[in-house]
C-alpha distance (Angstrom), angle and dihedral (degrees) to the residues before:
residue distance angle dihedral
X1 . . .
X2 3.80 . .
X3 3.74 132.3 .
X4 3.38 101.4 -94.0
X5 4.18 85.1 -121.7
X6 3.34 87.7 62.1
X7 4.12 105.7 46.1
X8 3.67 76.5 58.2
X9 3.40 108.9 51.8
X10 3.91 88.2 44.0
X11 3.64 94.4 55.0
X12 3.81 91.1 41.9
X13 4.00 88.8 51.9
X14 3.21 92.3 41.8
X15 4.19 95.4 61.4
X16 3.98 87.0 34.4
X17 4.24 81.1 64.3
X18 3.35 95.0 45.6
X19 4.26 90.0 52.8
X20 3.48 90.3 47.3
X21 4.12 101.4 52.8
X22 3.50 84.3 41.3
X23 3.98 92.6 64.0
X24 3.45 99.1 26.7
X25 4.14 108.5 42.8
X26 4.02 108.6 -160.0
X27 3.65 114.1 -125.0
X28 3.65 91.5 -148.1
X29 4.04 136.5 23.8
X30 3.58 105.5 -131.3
X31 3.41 105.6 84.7
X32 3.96 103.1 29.0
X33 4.12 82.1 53.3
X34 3.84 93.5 49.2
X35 3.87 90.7 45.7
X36 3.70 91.8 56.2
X37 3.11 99.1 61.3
X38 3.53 101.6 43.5
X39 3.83 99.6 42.1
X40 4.37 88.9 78.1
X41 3.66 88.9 55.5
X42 3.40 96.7 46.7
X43 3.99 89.5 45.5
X44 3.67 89.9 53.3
X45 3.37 94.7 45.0
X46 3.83 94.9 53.2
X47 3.70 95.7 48.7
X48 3.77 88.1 46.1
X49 4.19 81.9 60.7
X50 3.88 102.1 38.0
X51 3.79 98.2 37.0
X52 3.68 107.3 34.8
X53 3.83 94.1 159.8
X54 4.11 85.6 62.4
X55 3.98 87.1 81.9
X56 3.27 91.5 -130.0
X57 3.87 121.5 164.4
X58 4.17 132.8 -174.6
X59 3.76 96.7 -139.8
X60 3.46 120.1 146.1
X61 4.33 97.8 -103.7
X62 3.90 81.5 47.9
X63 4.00 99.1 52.0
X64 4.13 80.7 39.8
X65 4.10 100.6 60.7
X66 3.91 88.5 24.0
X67 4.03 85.3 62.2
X68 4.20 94.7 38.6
X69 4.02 82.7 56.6
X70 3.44 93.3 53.0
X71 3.85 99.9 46.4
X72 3.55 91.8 45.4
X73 3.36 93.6 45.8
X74 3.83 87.3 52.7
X75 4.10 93.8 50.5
X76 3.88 100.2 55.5
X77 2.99 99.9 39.9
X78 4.10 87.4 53.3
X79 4.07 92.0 44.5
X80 4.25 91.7 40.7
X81 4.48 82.2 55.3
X82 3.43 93.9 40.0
X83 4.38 89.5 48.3
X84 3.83 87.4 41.0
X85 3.73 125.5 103.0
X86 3.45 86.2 -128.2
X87 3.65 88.2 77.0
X88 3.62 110.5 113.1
X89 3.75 96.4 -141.5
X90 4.06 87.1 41.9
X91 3.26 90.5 113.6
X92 3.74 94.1 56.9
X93 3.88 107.1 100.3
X94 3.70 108.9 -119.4
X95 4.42 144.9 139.3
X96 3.82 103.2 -85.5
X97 3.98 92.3 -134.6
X98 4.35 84.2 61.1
X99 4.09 86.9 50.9
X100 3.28 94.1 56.5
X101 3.57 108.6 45.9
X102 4.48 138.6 5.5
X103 3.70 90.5 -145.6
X104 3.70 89.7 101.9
X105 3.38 93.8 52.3
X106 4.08 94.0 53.8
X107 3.58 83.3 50.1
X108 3.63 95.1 59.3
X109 3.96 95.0 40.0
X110 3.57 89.4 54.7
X111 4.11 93.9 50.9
X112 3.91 86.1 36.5
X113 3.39 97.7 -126.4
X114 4.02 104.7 117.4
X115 3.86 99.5 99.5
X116 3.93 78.4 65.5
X117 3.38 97.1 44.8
X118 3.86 90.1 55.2
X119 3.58 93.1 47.4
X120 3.96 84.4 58.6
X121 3.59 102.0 46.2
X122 4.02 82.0 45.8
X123 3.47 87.4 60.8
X124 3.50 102.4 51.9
X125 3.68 101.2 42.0
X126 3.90 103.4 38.6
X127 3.27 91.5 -177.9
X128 4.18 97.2 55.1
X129 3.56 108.8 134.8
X130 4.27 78.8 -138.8
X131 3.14 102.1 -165.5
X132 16.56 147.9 -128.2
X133 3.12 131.4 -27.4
X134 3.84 124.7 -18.5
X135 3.63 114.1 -146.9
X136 3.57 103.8 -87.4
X137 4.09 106.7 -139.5
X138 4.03 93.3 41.6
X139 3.76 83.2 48.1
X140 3.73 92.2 49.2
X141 3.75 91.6 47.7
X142 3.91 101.5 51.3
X143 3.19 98.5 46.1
X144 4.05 90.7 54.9
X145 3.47 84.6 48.2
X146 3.84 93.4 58.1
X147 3.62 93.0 45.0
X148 4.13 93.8 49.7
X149 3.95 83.8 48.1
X150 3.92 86.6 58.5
X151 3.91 93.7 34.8
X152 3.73 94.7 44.2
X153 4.44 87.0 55.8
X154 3.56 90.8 53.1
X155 3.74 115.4 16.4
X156 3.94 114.8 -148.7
X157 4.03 115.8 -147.4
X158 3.85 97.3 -133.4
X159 4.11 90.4 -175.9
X160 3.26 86.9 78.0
X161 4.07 108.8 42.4
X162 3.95 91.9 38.2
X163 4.32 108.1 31.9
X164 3.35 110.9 170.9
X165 3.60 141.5 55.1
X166 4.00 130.5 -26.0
X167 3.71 92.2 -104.7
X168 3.87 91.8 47.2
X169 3.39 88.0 59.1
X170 3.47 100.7 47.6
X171 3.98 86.9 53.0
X172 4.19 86.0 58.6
X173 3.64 101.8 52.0
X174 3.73 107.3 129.4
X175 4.18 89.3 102.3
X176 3.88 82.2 73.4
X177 3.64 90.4 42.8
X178 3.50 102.2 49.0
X179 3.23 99.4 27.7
X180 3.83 127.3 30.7
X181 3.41 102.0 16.1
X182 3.41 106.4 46.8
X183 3.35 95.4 42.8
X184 4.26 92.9 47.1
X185 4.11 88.7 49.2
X186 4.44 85.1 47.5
X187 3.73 93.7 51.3
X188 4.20 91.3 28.8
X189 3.51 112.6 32.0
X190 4.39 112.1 -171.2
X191 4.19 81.4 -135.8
X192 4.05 104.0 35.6
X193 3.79 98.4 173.9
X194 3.78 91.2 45.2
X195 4.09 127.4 -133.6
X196 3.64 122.0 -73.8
X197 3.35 131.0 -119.1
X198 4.33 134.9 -175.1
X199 3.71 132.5 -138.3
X200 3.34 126.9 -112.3
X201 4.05 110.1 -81.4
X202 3.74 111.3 -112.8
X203 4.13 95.8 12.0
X204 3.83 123.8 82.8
X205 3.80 127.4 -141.6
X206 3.78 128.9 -147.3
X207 4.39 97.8 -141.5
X208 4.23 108.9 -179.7
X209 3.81 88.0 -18.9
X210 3.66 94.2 -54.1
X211 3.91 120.4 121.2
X212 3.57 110.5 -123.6
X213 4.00 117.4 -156.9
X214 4.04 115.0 -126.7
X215 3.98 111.3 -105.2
X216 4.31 84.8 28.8
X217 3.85 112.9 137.7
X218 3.87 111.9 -134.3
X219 3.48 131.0 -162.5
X220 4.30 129.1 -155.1
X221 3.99 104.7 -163.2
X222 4.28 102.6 -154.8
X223 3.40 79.5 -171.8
X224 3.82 90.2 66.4
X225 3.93 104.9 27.4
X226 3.66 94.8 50.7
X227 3.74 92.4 46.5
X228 3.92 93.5 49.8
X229 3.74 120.9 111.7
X230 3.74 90.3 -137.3
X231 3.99 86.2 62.4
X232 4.04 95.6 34.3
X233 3.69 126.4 29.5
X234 2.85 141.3 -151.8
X235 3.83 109.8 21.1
X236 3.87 98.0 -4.7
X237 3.84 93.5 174.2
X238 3.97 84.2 58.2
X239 4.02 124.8 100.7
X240 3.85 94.6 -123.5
X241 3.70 107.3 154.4
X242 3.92 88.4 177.3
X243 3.49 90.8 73.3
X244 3.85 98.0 79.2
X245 4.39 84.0 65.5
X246 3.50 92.1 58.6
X247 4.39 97.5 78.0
X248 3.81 121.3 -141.1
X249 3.61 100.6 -72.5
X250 3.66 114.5 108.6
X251 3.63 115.7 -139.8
X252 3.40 127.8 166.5
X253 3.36 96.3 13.7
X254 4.25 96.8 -55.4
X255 3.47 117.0 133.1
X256 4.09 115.4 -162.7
X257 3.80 105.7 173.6
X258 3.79 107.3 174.7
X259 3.48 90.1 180.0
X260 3.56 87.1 74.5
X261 3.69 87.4 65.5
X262 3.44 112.8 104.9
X263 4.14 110.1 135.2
X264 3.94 89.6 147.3
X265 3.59 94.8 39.3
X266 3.90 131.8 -106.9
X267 4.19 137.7 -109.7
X268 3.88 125.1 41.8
X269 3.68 89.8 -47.8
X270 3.37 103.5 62.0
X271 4.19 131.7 117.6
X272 3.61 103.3 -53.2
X273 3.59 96.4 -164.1
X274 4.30 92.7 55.0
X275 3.58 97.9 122.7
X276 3.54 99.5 42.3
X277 4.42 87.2 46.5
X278 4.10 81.4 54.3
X279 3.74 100.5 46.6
X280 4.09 88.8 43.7
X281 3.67 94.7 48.2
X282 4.21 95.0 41.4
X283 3.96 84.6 47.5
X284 4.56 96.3 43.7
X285 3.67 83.5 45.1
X286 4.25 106.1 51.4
X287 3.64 81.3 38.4
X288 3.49 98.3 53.0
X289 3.98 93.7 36.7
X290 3.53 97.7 45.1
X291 3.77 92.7 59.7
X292 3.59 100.7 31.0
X293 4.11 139.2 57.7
X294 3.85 113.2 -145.6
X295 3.43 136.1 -177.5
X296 4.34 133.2 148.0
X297 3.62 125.6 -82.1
X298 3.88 123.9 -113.8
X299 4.09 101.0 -98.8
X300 3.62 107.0 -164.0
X301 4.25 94.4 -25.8
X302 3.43 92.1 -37.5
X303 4.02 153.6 74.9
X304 3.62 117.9 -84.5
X305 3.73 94.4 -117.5
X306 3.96 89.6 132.5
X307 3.69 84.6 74.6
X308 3.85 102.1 102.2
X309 3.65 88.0 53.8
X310 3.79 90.3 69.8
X311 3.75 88.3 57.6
X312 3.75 104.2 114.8
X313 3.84 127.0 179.4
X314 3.63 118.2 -124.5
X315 4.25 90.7 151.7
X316 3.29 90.7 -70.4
X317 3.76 119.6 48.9
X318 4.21 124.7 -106.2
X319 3.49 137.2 -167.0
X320 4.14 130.3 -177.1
X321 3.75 113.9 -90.8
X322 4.64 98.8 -65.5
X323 3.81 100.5 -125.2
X324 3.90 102.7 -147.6
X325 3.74 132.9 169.2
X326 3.52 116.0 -138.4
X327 3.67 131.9 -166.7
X328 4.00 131.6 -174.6
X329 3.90 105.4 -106.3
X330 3.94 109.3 -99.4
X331 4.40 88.2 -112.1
X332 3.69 94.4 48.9
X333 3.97 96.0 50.1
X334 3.86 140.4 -25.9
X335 3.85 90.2 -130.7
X336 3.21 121.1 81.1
X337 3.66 136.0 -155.7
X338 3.83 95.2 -102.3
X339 3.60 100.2 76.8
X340 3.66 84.2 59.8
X341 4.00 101.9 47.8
X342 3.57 96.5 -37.8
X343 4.22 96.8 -151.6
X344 3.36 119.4 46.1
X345 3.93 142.6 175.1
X346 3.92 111.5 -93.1
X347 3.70 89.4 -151.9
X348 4.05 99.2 40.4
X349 4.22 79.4 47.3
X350 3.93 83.8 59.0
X351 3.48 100.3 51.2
X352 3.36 96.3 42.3
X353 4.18 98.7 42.4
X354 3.96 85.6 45.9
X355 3.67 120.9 41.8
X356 4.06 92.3 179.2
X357 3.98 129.0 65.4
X358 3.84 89.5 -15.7
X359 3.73 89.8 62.8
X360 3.96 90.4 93.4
């Protein structure tokens, strides 16, 4: 047991921690983790000096159950604050477990699965308040691969909506636009759980009727908003690339709100290299599909629809290697590229067809 002037002053440094990290966030935790666990030594030591008829003694079981006090100490009175209607974000609608600690969330970065997560906890509190520059050839890349995964399940004969020339075609790309694009980057966006962003210190903001604290991070998951029925109805979970001809109005019950459309972000800070990601993927794409057929590989006696289920989040969005067979288009050449390989890698074909931006 501890000297009862000790149990004390552990318990009382202990809350006086807590008070100060509370005001005073650290930036960084080096320090703050090297001063807790020298600040029990140093308390027993200093008692030990100034009240040497306390008994008090700096051996090693001593320094040991002095240092559990203080830790403990430390923890509930974080999770009791953080559990307290004195919280300022108590009012925010939430799981108890995910108030109390992050380490769930680094779990689920690290296995990539917290755009799903969101999407969950969206789900079952509708009315969550769930809450920069991507880099640019991995960005490229995925989002190719999400449109080949689409292309590749139903392969579109581009001959015959773009005849002509390269360069006509590239003057006659709102199909991609509207269509396959848009609708891969809704369904797939390159950053599913969205960037962060803080409020103003010292000013509150009201965010979808929610109060949100000054100095408060907040997070907008695309992954989630652009999946949500009240965005995208009916079937928003549903490739539908016809969707983005159908105009804002909702009419019978179908809900198209492009606002809601945000895959490179939205505000001042958004991607600052957005129109030259659309123009490169419109162009790598008519070039690509004007020359070549594609369409998925048999996995295991089937398509390889499963595919966006391997996507995983880890910032930026990946998928397992998209097995696609590709084929020279009958007017370009009667040979196709299956009497030299025959299947090939759609992202090894990028990096090796373009040595530039694609190169990721």
């Amino acid at each position: 047991m501890l000297p009862k002037e000790l149990l004390v002053g552990t318990i009382t440094l202990g809350l006086v921690n807590h008070a100060y990290l509370k005001r005073y966030e650290p930036k960084t935790a080096h320090w703050p983790l090297a001063s807790l666990l020298l600040q029990p030594f140093a308390l027993a030591a200093a008692l030990r000096f100034l009240l040497p008829s306390s008994g008090i003694s700096l051996t090693t079981t001593t320094v040991f159950i002095c240092t559990n006090a203080f830790l403990s100490t430390l923890v509930v009175s974080i999770v009791a604050y953080r559990l307290s209607p004195w919280h300022r974000l108590a009012h925010i609608p939430g799981p108890m477990h995910r108030k109390v600690t992050k380490l769930f969330t680094v779990v689920e970065a690290v296995m990539g699965r917290r755009h799903l997560v969101l999407k969950d906890l969206h789900e079952r509190s509708v009315n969550d308040v769930l809450n920069d520059v991507t880099h640019f050839d991995d960005a490229v890349t995925a989002i190719l691969e999400d449109v080949f995964s689409f292309i590749g399940t139903d392969p579109v004969d581009l001959a015959d909506l773009f005849p002509g020339t390269v360069a006509h075609i590239l003057t006659n790309t709102w199909f991609f636009e509207l269509y396959y694009f848009q609708e891969t980057l809704r369904l797939y966006p390159v950053v599913p759980s969205g960037v962060g962003r803080r409020s103003p210190t010292g000013s509150a903001l009201h965010v979808g009727g929610a109060l949100i604290p000054g100095d408060t991070s907040v997070l907008v998951p695309m992954y989630v908003l652009q999946r949500s029925p009240a965005n995208f109805f009916p079937v928003p979970e549903k490739f539908d690339p016809e969707r983005w001809l159908r105009g804002p109005a909702a009419e019978d019950g179908i809900v198209h709100n492009a606002i809601a459309f945000i895959p490179f972000s939205y505000g001042p800070a958004n991607c600052a290299t957005k129109n030259l990601a659309w123009k490169e993927l419109m162009s790598t794409a008519v070039l690509l599909l004007k020359r070549y057929e594609m369409k998925l590989v048999d996995v295991q006696g089937g398509k390889d629809a499963s595919w966006g289920e391997s996507v995983r989040d880890y910032y930026i969005s990946q998928g397992r290697a998209l097995m696609v067979e590709i084929a020279l288009r009958e007017y370009c050449t009667k040979k196709t590229l299956s009497s030299r390989g025959g299947t090939r890698n759609a992202k090894n074909l990028l990096r090796n067809k373009f040595r530039g931006p694609l190169n990721a």
